[in-house]
N, C-alpha and C positions, 0 to 999 in steps of 0.2 A: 747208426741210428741210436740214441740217446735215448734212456730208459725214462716213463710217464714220472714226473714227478710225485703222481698220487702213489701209485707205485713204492716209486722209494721212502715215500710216508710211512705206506703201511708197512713198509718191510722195518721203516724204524723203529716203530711204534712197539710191534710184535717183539723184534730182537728187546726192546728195550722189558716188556713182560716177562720174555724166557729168562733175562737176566736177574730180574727181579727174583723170579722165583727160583731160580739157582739161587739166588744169593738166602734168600728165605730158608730153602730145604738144608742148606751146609752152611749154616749159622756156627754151626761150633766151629768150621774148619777156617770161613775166612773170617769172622769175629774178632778172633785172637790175632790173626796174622794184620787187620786193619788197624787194632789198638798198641802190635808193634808197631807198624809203619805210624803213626803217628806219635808214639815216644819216643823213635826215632828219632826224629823230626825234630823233636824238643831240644833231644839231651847232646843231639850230633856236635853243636859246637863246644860243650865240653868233652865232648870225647877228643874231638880235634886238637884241641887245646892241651887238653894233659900229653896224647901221643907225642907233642914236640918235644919234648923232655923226659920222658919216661917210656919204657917198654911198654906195647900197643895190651899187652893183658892186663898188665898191672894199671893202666888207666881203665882199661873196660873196667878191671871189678872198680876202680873209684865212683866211676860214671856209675856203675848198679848201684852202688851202695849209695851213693845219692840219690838216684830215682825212686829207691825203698824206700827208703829214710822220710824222702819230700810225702810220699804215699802213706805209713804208718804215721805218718805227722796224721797229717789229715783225717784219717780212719781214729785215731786215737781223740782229736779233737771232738767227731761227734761220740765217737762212745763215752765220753766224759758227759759230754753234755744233756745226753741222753740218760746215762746213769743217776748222775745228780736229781734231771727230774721226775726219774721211774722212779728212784727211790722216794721223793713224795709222794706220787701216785699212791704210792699203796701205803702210805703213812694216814693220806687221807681217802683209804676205801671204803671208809662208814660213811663219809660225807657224799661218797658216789652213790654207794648202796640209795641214800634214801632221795638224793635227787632222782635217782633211778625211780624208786617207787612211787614219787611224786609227779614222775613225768607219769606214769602208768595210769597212775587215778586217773591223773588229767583225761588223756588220751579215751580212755574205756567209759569215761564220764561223757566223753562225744562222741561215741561209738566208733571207735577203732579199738581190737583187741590185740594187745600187740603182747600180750600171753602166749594167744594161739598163734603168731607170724611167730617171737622165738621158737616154737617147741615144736613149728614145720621147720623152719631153715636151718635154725643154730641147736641140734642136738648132737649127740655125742660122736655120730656118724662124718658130720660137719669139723666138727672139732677135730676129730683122727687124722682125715684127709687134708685140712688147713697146716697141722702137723706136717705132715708128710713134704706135704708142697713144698710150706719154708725150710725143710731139712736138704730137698731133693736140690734145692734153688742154693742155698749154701754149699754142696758140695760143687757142683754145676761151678758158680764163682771161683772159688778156689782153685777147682781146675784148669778154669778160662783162665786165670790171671799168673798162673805157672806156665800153663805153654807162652802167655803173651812173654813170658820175660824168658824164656828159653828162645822165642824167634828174634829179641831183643840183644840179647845176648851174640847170638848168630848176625843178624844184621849187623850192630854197630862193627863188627871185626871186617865185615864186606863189603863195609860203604865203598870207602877206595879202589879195592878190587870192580869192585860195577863200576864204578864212577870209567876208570881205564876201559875195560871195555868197552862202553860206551862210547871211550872217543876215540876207539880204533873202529866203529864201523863203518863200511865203505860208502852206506846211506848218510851222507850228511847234514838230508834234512832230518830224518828222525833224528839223527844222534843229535840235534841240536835243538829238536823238540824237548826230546827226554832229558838233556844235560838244563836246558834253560827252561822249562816245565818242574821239573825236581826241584831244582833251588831255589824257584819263586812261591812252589808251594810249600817248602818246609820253613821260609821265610812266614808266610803267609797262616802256616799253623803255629809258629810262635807269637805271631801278634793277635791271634785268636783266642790263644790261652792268656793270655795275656788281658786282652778283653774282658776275658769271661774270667780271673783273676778280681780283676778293678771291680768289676760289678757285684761281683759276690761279697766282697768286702763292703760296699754301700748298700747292699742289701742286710748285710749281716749290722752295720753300724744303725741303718735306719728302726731296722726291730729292736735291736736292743733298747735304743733311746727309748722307741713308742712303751715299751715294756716297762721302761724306769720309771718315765714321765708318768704311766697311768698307774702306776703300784703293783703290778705283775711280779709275782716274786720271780727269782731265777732269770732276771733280766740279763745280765752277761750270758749266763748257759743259751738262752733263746736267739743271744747276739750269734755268738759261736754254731749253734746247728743250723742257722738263716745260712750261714755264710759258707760251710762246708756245702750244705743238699743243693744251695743253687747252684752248683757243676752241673746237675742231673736238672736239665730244664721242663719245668711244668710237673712233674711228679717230686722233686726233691723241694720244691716252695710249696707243696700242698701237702707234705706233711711236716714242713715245718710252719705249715700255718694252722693244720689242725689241732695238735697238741698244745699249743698256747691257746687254743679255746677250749679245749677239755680244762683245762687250770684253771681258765675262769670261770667255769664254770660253779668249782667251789670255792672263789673268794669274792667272788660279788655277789648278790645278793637276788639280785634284777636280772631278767633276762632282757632289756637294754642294754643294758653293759654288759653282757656276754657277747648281746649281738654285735654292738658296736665293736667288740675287741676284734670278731673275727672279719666286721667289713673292712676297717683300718689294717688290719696284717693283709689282707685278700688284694686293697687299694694299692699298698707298697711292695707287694708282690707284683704286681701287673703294672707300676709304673715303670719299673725298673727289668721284669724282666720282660714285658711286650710293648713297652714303648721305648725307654730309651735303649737298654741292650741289644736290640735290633737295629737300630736307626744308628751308633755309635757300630757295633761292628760290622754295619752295613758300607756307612761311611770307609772306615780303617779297611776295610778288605774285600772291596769294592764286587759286594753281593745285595741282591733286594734283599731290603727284610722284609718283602711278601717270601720270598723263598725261605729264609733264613726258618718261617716260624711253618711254612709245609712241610721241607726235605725233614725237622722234628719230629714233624708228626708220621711219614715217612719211612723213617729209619725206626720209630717205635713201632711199626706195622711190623715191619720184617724183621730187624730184631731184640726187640723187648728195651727193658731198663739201657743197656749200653746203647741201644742206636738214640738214645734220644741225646745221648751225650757224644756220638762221634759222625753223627749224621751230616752234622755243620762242617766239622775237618773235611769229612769224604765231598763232600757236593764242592767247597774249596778245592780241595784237588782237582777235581774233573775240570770246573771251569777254570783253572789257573792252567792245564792241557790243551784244552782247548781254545786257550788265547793264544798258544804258544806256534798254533797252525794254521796257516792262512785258510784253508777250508772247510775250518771248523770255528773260525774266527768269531764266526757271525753269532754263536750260540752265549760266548762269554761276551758280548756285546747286547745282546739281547736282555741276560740276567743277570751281569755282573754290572761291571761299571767300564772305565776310561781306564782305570789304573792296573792293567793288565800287563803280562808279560810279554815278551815280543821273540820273535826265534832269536835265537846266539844271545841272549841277553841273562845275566846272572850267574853262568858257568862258575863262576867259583867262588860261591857263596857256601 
């Protein structure tokens, strides 16, 4: 007798909560080990490539040293660009100070006291703790992104080793789930970055121009941090949209033209990252981008800054699995697309 299908509902539904919140409570442990597996994923075909020619360590370290390298690229690009414009910020602190004061008058002139909301919220107590946070969140990082590259490390030396395994099991549906599921999804996270590569770059091109064209000073620098923070979906295009309106703040004159600077960067923000970057790697990697812009929000529930950026690889994965098996077929058919994987298919990609 065949089990209620309400039943197996709720039994999914549940399992899929506990999982959740395992995944939620050991944030440190599988965080690091998902943003291996997905630079994995990336770097695997040069790691393949150098092995044919060279001793299997002496390519791993070329492979790291390129993965660093591609990474402190990137991390150095916004700290420049961030530097450049902190260091005006405080070139023009007087001009802050008395827009500051002028807002106040205003404000207190229409009865809002925004004296007394500072000197409840933002005292010293505030300040300590805000401290501490971004200290505690720095080390945290630094941590996360050592162990990712120690399981990193360990991985790329094992691919092969699993990969065999794999095709000595006596199960040859699994092994042929897992062998042709693996390679369509690591396929499938290269053309993701890839995606999210091109985009960023037209994000970062489109700010800059707006920047040039409207007289924004530090218009390449704005180019350059549009184009690194959009990696980090929805929190990385809102602060680099807000810092380009704190600037205009002191060179325009009007708050028109403040307002307008920050609906034009908000407008190119949202054309690109929720209308076309979704519908374009929705297209290429055959996922809704009604999904594309929940499992975001998502993975930012459970864990933080990183899940808003590997939320997309992970839900890829799953549904490129579950195309890979006839009775689980129906679920990447449901939210992916047509261009799914098929069992025994891609093995040695």
């Amino acid at each position: 007798m065949g089990v209620n299908p309400g039943i197996k509902a709720a039994i999914g539904i549940i399992a899929a909560v506990l999982v959740a919140a395992a995944l939620a409570e050991a944030s440190q442990v599988f965080a690091p080990l998902a943003a291996a597996a997905f630079i994995i994923a990336v770097v695997w075909p040069i790691q393949k490539r150098l092995q044919r020619g060279m001793p299997k360590l002496v390519a791993l370290a070329i492979t790291i040293m390129i993965t660093v390298t591609v990474c402190f690229a990137l991390a150095s690009l916004a700290a420049w660009g961030f530097g450049r414009v902190g260091h005006s910020l405080l070139t023009d602190i007087a001009r802050y100070q008395a827009f500051y004061e002028a807002t106040v008058a205003w404000l207190d002139g229409h009865g809002v006291s925004v004296a007394a909301l500072w000197a409840e919220h933002f005292n010293v107590g505030w300040m300590l703790r805000a401290t501490q946070y971004v200290t505690g969140r720095v080390n945290t990082t630094l941590s996360f992104w050592v162990i990712a590259l120690v399981y990193v490390m360990l991985g790329l030396l094992e691919v092969d080793d699993i990969r065999r395994r794999i095709e000595r099991l006596e199960n040859r549906t699994a092994a042929s789930v897992l062998l042709g599921g693996g390679a369509a999804t690591a396929a499938k996270l290269r053309r993701y970055l890839m995606v999210r590569t091109l985009m960023s770059a037209v994000t970062g091109l489109l700010v800059g121009t707006f920047a040039w064209v409207t007289g924004l000073p530090f218009a390449l620098e704005w180019g350059v941090i549009a184009f690194v923070l959009n990696y980090i979906p929805f929190i990385g295009p809102f602060i680099a949209t807000l810092f380009p309106t704190l600037l205009a703040m002191t060179q325009f004159e009007s708050w028109p033209a403040v307002f307008g600077v920050f609906v034009c960067l908000n407008i190119i923000q949202f054309a690109v990252g929720s209308y076309i970057e979704p519908r374009v790697a929705g297209n290429m990697l055959s996922i809704s981008p009604m999904l594309v812009l929940f499992v975001i929000f998502l993975w930012s529930f459970l864990w933080g800054l990183f899940g808003t950026f590997i939320g997309v690889p992970i839900t890829l994965a799953i549904l490129t699995f579950c195309a890979a098996h006839p009775s689980t077929r129906w679920v990447a058919d449901l939210l992916g697309g047509a261009d799914q994987v098929k069992p025994g298919k891609l093995q040695d990609s």
